[in-house]
C-alpha positions in Angstrom: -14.3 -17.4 -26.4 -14.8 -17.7 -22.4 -11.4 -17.4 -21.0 -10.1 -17.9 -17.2 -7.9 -15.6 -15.0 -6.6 -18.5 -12.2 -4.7 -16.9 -9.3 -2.0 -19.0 -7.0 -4.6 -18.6 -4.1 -7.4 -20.5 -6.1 -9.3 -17.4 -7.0 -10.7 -17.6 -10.8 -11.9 -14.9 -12.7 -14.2 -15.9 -15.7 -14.1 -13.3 -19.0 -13.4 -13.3 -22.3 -10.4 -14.3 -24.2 -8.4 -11.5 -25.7 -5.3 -11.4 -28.0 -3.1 -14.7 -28.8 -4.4 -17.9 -28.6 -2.4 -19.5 -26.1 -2.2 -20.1 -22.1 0.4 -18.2 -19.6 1.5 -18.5 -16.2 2.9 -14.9 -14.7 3.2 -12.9 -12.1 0.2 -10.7 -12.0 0.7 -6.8 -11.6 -1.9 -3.7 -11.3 -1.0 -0.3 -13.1 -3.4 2.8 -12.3 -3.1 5.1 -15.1 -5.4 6.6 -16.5 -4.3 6.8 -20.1 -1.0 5.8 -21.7 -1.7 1.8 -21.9 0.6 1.5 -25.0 3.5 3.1 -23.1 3.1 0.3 -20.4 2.8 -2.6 -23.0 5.7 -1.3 -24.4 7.7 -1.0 -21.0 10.2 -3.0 -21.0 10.0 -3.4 -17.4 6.3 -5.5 -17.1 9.1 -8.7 -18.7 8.1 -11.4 -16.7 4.8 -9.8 -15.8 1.2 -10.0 -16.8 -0.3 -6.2 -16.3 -3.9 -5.7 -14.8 -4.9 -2.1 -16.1 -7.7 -0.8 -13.9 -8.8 2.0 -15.7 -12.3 0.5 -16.8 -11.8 1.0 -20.6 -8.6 0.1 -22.6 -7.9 0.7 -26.2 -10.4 3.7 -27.2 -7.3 5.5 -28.9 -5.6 2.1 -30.8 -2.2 1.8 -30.7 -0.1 4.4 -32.2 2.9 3.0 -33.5 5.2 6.3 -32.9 4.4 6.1 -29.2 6.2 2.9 -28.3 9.2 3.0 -25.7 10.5 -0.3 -27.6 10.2 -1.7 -30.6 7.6 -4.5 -29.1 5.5 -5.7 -26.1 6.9 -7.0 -23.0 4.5 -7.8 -20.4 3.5 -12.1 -20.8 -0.2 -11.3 -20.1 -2.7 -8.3 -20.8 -6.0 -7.9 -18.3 -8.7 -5.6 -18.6 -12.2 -4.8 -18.0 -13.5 -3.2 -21.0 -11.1 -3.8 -24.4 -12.5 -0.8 -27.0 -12.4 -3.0 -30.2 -13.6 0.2 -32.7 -10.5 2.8 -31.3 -10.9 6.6 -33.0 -8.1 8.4 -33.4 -6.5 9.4 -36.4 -2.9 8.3 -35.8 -4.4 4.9 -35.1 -2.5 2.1 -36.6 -4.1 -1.2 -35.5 -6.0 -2.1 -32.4 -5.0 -3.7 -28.9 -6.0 -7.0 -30.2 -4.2 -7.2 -33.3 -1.2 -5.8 -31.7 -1.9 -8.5 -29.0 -1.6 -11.3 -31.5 0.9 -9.5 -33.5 3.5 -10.2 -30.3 1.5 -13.3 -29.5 0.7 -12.1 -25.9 -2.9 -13.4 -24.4 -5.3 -11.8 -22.4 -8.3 -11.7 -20.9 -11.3 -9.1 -20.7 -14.6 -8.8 -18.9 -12.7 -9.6 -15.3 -14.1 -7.8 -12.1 -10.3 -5.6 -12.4 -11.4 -3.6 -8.8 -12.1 -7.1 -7.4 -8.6 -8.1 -8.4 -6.7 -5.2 -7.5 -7.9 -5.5 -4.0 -6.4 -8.7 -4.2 -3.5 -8.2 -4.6 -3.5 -5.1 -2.6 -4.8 -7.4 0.3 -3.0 -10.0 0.1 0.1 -9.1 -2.1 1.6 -9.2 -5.5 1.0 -13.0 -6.9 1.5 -15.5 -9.8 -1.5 -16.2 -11.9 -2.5 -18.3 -15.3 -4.2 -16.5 -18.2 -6.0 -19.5 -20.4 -8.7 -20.2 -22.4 -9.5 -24.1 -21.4 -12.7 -25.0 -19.4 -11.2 -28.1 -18.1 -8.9 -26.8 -16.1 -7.8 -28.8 -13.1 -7.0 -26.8 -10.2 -4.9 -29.3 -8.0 -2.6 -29.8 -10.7 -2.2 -26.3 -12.2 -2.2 -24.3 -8.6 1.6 -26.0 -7.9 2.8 -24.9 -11.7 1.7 -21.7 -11.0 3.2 -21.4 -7.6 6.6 -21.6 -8.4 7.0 -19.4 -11.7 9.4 -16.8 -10.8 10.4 -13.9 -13.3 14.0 -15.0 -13.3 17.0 -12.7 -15.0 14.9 -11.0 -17.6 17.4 -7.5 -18.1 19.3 -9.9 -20.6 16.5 -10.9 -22.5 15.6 -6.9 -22.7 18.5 -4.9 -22.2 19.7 -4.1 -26.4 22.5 -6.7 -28.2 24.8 -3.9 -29.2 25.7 -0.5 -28.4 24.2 2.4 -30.6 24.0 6.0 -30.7 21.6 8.7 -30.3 22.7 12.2 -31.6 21.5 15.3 -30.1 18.7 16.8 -31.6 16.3 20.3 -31.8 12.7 20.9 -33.2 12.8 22.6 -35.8 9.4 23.9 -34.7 10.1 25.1 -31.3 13.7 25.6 -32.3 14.8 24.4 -28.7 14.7 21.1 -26.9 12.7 18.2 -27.5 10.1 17.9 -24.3 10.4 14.3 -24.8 8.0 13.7 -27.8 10.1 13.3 -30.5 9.1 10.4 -32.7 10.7 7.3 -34.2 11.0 7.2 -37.9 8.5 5.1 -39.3 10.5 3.2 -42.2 13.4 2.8 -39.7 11.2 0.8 -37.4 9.5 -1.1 -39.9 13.0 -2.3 -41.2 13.4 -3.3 -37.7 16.6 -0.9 -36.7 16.6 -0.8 -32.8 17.7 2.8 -32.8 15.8 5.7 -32.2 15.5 7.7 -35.1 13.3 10.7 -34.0 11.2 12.0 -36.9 11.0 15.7 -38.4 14.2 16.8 -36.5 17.3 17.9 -37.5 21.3 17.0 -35.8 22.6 19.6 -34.3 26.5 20.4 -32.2 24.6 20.1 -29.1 26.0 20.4 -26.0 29.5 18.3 -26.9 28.1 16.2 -23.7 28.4 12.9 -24.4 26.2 10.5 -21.5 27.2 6.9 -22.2 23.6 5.0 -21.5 23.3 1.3 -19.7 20.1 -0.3 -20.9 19.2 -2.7 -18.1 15.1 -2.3 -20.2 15.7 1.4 -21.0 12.7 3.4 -21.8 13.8 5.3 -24.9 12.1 8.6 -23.5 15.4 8.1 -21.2 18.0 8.3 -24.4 15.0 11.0 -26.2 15.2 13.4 -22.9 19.1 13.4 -23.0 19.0 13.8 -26.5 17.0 17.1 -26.6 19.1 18.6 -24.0 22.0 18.5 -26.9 23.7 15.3 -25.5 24.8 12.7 -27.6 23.9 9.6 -26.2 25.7 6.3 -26.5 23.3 3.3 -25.5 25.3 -0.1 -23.9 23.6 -3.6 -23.3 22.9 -4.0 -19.8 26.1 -6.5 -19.3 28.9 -3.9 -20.8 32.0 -4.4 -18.7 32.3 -1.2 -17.0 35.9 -1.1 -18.2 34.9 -0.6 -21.4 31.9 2.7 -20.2 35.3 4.4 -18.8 38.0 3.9 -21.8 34.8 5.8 -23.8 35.8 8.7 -21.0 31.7 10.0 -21.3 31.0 13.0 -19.3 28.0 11.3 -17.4 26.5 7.7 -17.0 23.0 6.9 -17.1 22.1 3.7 -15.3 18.2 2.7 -16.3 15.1 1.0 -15.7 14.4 -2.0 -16.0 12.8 -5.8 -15.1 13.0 -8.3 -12.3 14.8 -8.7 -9.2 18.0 -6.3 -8.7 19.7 -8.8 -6.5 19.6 -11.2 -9.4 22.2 -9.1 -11.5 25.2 -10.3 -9.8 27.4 -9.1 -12.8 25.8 -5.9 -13.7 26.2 -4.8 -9.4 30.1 -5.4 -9.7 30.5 -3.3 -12.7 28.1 -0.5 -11.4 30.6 -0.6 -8.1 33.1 0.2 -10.5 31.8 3.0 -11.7 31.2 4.3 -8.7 34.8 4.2 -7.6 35.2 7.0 -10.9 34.7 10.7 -10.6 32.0 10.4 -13.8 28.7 11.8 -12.6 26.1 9.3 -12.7 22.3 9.4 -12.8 20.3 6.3 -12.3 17.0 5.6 -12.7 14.6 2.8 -11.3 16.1 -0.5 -11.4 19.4 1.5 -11.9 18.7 3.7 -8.7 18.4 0.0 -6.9 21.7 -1.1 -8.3 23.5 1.3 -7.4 22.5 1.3 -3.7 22.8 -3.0 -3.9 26.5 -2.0 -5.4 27.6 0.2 -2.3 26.3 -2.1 -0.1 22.6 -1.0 0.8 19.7 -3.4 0.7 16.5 -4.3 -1.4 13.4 -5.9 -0.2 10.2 -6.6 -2.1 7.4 -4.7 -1.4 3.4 -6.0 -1.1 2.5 -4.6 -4.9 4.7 -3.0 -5.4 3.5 0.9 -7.4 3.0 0.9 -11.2 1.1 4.0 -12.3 1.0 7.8 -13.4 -0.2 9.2 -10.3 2.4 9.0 -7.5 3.0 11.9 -5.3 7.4 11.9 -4.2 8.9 14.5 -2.0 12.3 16.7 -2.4 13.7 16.1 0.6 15.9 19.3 0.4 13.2 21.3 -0.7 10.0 20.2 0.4 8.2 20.3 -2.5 6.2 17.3 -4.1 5.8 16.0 -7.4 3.6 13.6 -8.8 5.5 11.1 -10.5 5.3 8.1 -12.8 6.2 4.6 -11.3 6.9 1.0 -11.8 8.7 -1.3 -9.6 7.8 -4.2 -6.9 10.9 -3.7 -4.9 12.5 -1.1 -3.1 15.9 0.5 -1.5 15.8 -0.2 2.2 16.8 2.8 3.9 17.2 1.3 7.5 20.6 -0.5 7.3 22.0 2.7 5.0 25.0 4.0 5.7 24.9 8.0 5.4 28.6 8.5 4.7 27.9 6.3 1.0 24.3 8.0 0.3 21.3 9.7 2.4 17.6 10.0 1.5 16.7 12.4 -1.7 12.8 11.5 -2.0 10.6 9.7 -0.7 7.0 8.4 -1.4 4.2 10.7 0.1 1.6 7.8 0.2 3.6 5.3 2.4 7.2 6.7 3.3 8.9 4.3 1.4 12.6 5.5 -0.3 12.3 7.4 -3.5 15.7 8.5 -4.3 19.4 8.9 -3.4 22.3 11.4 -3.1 25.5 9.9 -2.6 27.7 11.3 -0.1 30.6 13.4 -1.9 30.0 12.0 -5.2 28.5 13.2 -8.3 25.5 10.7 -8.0 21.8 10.8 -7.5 19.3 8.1 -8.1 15.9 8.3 -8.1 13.2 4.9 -8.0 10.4 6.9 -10.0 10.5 7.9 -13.9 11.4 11.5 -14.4 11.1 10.7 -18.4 7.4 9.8 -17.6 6.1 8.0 -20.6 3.2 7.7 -19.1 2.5 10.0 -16.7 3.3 13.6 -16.1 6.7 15.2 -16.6 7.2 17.1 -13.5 10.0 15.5 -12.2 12.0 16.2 -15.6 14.4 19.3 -14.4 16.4 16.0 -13.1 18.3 15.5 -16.3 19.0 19.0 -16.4 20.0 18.7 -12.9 22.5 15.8 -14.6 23.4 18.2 -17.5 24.4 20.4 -14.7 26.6 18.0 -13.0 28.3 17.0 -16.1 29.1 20.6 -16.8 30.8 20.6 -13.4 28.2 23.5 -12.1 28.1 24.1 -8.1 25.2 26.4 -7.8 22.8 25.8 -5.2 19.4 24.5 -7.0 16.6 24.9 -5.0 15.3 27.3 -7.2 15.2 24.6 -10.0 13.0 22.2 -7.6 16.4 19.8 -7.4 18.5 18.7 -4.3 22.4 18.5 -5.0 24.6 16.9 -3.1 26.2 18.0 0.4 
């Protein structure tokens, strides 16, 4: 079944339909990795989005159930050149398109996906309709299309009710989990929203115990903490903070997570709160932007924003440069910051823009790419030991551990 990509400039791509049998209108987005496609769908982050991938063939592995970062699909549209229909791989558990219409998300396939990259490289991040009618009618569609707008969407991601995630050790390596540790299979199947990593065992850990604010977590984010030894205690994004600091954790993670930060007007006042407490804090992504929005720095949008595996940030402190894992369409604005609050930590190689933060005499960093990768590569991951650190109350200089600590 033909099936039509329309774009708020007028542009229409013509392909082939591809998961659930319905129509949506969305903003459209670009990711470049490689590999890793179920880790995107499964990003809670793409909510309100429809994902372009532009690797030229998607699906060639299947999706493996065990892999997920949530318990379902977020983005509202999938789009793709090539979709593998026949995946090999033994842990396969269905293919793109079942799991498409499983979560009754639409897409499209056989679309120029260069052609519409540049696009929106060009001319900047835009809205778009995915649907499968011929008679479409352009002049009374483009307006519709026009004025979608992603809205508050870390309510409709962000968990119901707080859980908890226990430290944890492989057995196999008898040390910490590098942040593939597994959900239990019957556990997500009964539908249980917490992580319940397979063939592991509990363990003291470290006794630290990070309290979590899921904004759209990742749960490589709660899985990274947990094989450190910390015990992790996940909050829905709109926990009063009064209730984080009675729990007296000894650090707070703030996370990822959808839409514009300037639209949490609720979540900013609490994270100001915490920022008046001595409790180190490590935030992530969206997090990173609302804690900056919190102590009174600004966020713009940027042109498209940088969703893939392959993005080189550099340690201001030590000059070295990692290539990181990213998602986000807006961005910290560094200009009007005041360096008493926070100063520059990283920064993007490719086009300067703000990367992370270090907050002046506080116990806070942030940084705006994904140290827990998922996809993407893991070099950046010394940060949450770099939190452990902090948490510990350690002081020593760490350079030598690629990190950057506060003056």
């Amino acid at each position: 079944m033909k099936a039509y990509l329309i774009l708020e400039d007028g542009t229409v791509f013509e392909g082939t339909h591809i998961g659930a049998d319905r129509e949506v209108i969305s903003e459209i987005v670009f990711n470049t990795s490689m590999a890793g496609y179920l880790e995107v769908l499964t990003d809670p982050s793409y909510a309100g989005q429809a994902v372009c991938m532009t690797y030229p063939l998607i699906g060639n592995y299947g999706i493996c159930r065990d892999d997920c970062e949530a318990l379902r699909p977020w983005p509202d549209g999938f789009i793709v050149r090539e979709l593998s229909r026949t995946p090999s791989n033994f842990r396969c558990d269905c293919t793109i398109q079942q799991y498409l219409e499983e979560n009754n998300i639409p897409g499209i396939s056989g679309i120029d996906t260069r052609a519409l990259t540049r696009i929106l490289r060009e001319k900047g991040t835009m809205n778009g309709m995915i649907t499968a009618d011929k008679n479409y009618d352009l002049e009374k569609i483009l307006p519709e299309i026009k004025k979608y707008t992603t809205g508050k969407v870390v309510e409709k991601v962000s968990c119901k009710e707080k859980y908890v995630v226990p430290p944890v050790l492989s057995p196999a390596e008898n040390g910490p989990l590098s942040g593939a540790a597994r959900f239990d299979r019957e556990a997500w199947e009964k539908g249980i929203r917490e992580p319940r990593p397979a063939l592991i065992r509990e363990l003291n850990g470290t006794g630290l115990r990070v309290a979590l604010m899921d904004f759209g977590a990742k749960a490589n984010i709660a899985r990274s903490l947990a094989g450190r030894g910390c015990e992790v205690t996940v909050y829905p994004g709109l926990t009063p903070a009064e209730e984080i600091i009675e729990a007296r954790p000894h650090g707070i993670m703030l996370s990822n997570g959808p839409g514009d930060p300037k639209e949490c007007d609720f979540i900013i006042k609490q994270i100001r709160e915490l920022y008046e407490t001595d409790i180190p804090i490590f935030a992530i992504c969206l997090g990173h932007q609302l804690m900056a929005l919190a102590t009174g720095a600004d966020t713009y949008k940027m042109k498209y924003g940088h969703r893939g595996g392959n993005h080189p940030v550099k340690d201001l402190m030590t000059g070295r440069v990692y290539i990181s894992s990213q998602n986000h369409g807006y961005v910290v604005d560094v200009k009007g910051l005041d360096p008493k609050v926070a100063v520059p930590a990283f920064v993007n190689v490719n086009d300067g823009t703000n990367e992370g933060l270090s907050y002046t005499g506080k116990n806070i960093f942030t940084v705006q790419f994904h140290p827990e990768a998922c996809p993407g590569p893991q070099d950046s991951g010394y940060l949450f030991d770099r939190f452990i650190g902090m948490m510990k109350g350690e002081t020593e200089d760490l350079r030598e551990k690629g990190g950057c600590r506060n003056a």
